[in-house]
N, C-alpha and C positions, 0 to 999 in steps of 0.2 A: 460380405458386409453390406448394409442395405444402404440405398442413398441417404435417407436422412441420417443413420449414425456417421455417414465418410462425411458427410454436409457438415456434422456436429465436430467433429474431427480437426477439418481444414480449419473450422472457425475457430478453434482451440489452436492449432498452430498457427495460423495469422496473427493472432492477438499476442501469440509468444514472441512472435520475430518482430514484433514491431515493440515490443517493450526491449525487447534486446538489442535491437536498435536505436535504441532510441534514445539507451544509456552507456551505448556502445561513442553512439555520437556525443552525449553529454560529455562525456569523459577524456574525448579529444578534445573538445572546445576548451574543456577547463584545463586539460595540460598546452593548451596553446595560450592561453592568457584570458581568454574570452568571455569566464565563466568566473563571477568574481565568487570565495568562499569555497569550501569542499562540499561531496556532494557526496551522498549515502546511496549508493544503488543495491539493485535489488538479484543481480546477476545470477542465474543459477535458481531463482527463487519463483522463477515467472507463471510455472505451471498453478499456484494458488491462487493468485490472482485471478488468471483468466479460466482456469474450473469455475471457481466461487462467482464471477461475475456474469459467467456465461446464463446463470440461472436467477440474476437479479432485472427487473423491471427499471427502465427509465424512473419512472417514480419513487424507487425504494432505493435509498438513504447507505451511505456507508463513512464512516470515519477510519482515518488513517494514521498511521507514524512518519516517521522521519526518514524512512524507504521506502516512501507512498507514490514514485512515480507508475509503478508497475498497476499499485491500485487505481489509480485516477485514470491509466490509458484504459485498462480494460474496464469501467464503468462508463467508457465512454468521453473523456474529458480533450476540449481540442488541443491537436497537438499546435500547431500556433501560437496560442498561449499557455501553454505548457513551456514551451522550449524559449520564448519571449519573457516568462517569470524566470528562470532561469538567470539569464542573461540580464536581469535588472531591468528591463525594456517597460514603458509603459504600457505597449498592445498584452502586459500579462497579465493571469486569470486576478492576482492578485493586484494589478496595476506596478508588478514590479517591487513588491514591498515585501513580499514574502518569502521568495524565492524558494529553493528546493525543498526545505522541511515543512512550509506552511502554502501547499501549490491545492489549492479549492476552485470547484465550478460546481457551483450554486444549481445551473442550466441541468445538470445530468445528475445528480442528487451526490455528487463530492462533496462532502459537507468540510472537508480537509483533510490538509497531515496534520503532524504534531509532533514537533521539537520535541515536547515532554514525554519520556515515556509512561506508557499505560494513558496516557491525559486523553487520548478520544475515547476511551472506554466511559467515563461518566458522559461523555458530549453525546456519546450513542444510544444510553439508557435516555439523557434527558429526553432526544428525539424522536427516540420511541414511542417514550408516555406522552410527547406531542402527539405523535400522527394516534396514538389511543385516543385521545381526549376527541380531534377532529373527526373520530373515525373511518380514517383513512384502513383500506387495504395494505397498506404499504408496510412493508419491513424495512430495518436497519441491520445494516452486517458492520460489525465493528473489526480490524484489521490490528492486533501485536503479535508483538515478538514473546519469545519464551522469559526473557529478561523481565517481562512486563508483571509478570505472575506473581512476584516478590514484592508488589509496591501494592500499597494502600487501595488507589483504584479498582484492579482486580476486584477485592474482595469487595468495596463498597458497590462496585457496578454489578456482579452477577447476583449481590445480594439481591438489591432494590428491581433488578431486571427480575429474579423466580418469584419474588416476593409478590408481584403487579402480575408478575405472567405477561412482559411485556415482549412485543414482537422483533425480539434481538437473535441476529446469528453473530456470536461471536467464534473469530478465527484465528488460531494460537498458530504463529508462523512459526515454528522450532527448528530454527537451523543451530541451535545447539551456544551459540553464542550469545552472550550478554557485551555488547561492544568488543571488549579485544578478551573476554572471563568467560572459559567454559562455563557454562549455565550448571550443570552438574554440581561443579565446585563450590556453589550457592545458595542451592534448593535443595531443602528440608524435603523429606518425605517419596511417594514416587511417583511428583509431579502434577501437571495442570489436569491431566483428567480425574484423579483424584480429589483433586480439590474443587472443581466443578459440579462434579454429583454430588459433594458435601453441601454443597450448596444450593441443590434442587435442581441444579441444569446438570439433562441430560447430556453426555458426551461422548464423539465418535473418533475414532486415532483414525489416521489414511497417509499412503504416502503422498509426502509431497510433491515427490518428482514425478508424478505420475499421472498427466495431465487430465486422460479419461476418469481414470480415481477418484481422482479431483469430483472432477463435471457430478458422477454419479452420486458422490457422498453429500455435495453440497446441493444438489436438487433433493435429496431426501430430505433433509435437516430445513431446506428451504419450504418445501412444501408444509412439513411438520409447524414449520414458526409462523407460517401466513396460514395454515390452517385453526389457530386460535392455541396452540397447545404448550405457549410460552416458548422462554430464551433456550435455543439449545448452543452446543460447542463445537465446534471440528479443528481437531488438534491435527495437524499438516506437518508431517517430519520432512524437511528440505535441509539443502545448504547451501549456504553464500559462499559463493565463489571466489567473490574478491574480500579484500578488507575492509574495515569500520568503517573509511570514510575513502574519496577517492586519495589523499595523501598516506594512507596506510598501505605499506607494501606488507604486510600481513606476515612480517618475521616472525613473528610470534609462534604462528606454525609451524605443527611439525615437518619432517622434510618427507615431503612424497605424499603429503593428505589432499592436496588440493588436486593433484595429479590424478587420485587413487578415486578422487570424488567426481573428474569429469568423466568416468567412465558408465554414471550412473545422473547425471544430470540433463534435465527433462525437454529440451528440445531436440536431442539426435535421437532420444528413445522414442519421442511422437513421431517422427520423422522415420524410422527404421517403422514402427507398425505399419504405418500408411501405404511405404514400399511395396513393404510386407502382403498389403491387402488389395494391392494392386494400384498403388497411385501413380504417375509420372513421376520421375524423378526431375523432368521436365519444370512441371507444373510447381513443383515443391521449389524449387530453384527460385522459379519468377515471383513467387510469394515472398521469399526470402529480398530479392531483389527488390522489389518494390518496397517493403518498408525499408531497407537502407536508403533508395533513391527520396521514399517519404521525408525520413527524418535530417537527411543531407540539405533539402531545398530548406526544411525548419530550420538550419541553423543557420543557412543563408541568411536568409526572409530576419532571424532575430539577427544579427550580426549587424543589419542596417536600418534596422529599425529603431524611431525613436525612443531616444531617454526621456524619464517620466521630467516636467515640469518642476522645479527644485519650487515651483509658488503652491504645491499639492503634497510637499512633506508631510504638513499638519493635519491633511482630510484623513478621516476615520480614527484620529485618533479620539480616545475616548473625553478626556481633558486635555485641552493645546492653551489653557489658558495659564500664564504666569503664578506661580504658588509664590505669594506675598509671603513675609515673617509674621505678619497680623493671622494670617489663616494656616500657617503651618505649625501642625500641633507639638511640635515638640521645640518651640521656641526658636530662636534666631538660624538662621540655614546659616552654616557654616562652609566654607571652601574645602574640598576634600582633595 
């Protein structure tokens, strides 16, 4: 193996252990009390992430879901205010108003999650034809789930994305679930890459778990989208390891799938190549170690960190101003 692919390697399992870290820690905070609301991780899912991102530019642009923590670390987004939004804290990306589903840094092109699903897929195309207009170099990688395929956005965003030939990688996460609904049992047809080349974007399957996979399919598609030749797709088969939300103990499941699944889930498999090709097992330890020590001092550091200013509830909102019965259009406001 030559240095710079074991170089490329390490930096793909660094970036895994610290998203697995990182919701390793979220998830204790929130079963200790700490973390108000449930919280959607990404568990199992990390290898997309940090393939897809390992080939994105500081400047180029990505939108997220509502298990967008994995997306934001590996774009780069601080974990400080990562784990401070979290926790309600003011030092968060969002000043503590967002929290898990809607955790953005502006600073490293996070453009957000999103509650909504499919709802960054138009926020991604708009971006797009932004940085087209300035003519920016720059690309937008838009981040769903397989669930996301079936709702209106899809199609209106890959539309207007082939239509413009505008510079989008979108990335279909398919861990096979639509919240607690096999995805299967939902979808017409045989699925997202089908319906993407109906739609003039070209599209590539890879596994998900499979972090080098990753790396290599999404520097293709990347180079192909910043080289002028429009939106293309990478459909990423993974699975989530835990359930919908961290309050879901995933009964649902059948008995022995998740068991059956960590045997092929993408941080022991980077990790056995690396061995494989001669790395310390040393070294792979201390890696490991250090992002838990990372993300252990973050939940400190948010733990005592101030609460946002209850005189700053109103900032940012869009209108904070009183809706009168004279200016509300459907007559007298009624008590509900």
């Amino acid at each position: 193996m030559s240095g710079d692919n074991r170089a490329r390697l390490v930096a793909l399992y660094g970036t895994m252990c610290r998203i697995r870290a990182f919701e390793e820690t979220a998830l204790a905070a929130h079963r200790a009390g700490e973390i108000p609301g449930p919280l959607h991780v990404s568990i199992g899912q990390e290898a997309v992430a940090a393939g897809v991102c390992l080939n994105l530019r500081t400047d180029d642009r990505i939108t997220s879901n509502h298990r967008g923590h994995g997306h934001a670390l590996a774009k780069g987004a601080g974990v400080a205010g990562m784990m401070e939004e979290l926790f309600g804290r003011a030092g968060g990306h969002c000043r503590g108003k967002g929290g898990s589903m809607h955790i953005a840094d502006f600073s490293v092109g996070m453009l957000g999650a999103n509650g909504v699903v499919a709802g960054g897929i138009p926020i991604a195309v708009g971006a797009a034809q932004g940085l087209r207009m300035l003519g920016s170099s720059a690309i937008v990688c838009c981040f769903f789930g397989d669930g996301a395929i079936n709702r209106g956005p899809f199609l209106e965003g890959l539309n207007w994305a082939a239509l413009y030939r505008l510079p989008v990688l979108f990335v279909c996460e398919d861990n096979g679930v639509a919240a607690f609904t096999r995805a299967e049992s939902v979808t017409a047809g045989p699925g997202v890459l089908a319906r993407s080349e109906a739609l003039g974007v070209p599209a590539l399957s890879v596994d998900g778990n499979d972090a080098a996979a990753v790396d290599d399919a999404a520097a293709r598609l990347v180079a192909e989208v910043r080289g002028g030749s429009g939106p293309r797709l990478l459909h990423a088969i993974t699975y989530r390891l835990m359930g919908h939300t961290s309050t879901d103990p995933a009964a649902w499941r059948e008995t022995g799938e998740v068991e059956a699944a960590r045997s092929h889930e993408p941080l022991p498999r980077l990790r056995a190549r690396l061995l494989a090709e001669g790395m310390p097992a040393r070294a792979l330890d201390a890696i490991e170690g250090d992002a838990r020590a990372e993300m252990s001092q973050a939940r400190g550091s948010a733990l005592s960190a101030p609460w946002p200013d209850p005189a700053t509830a109103w900032d940012d909102v869009q209108d904070n101003g009183a809706m009168t019965d004279d200016a509300w259009p459907f007559g007298a406001q009624e008590t509900v």
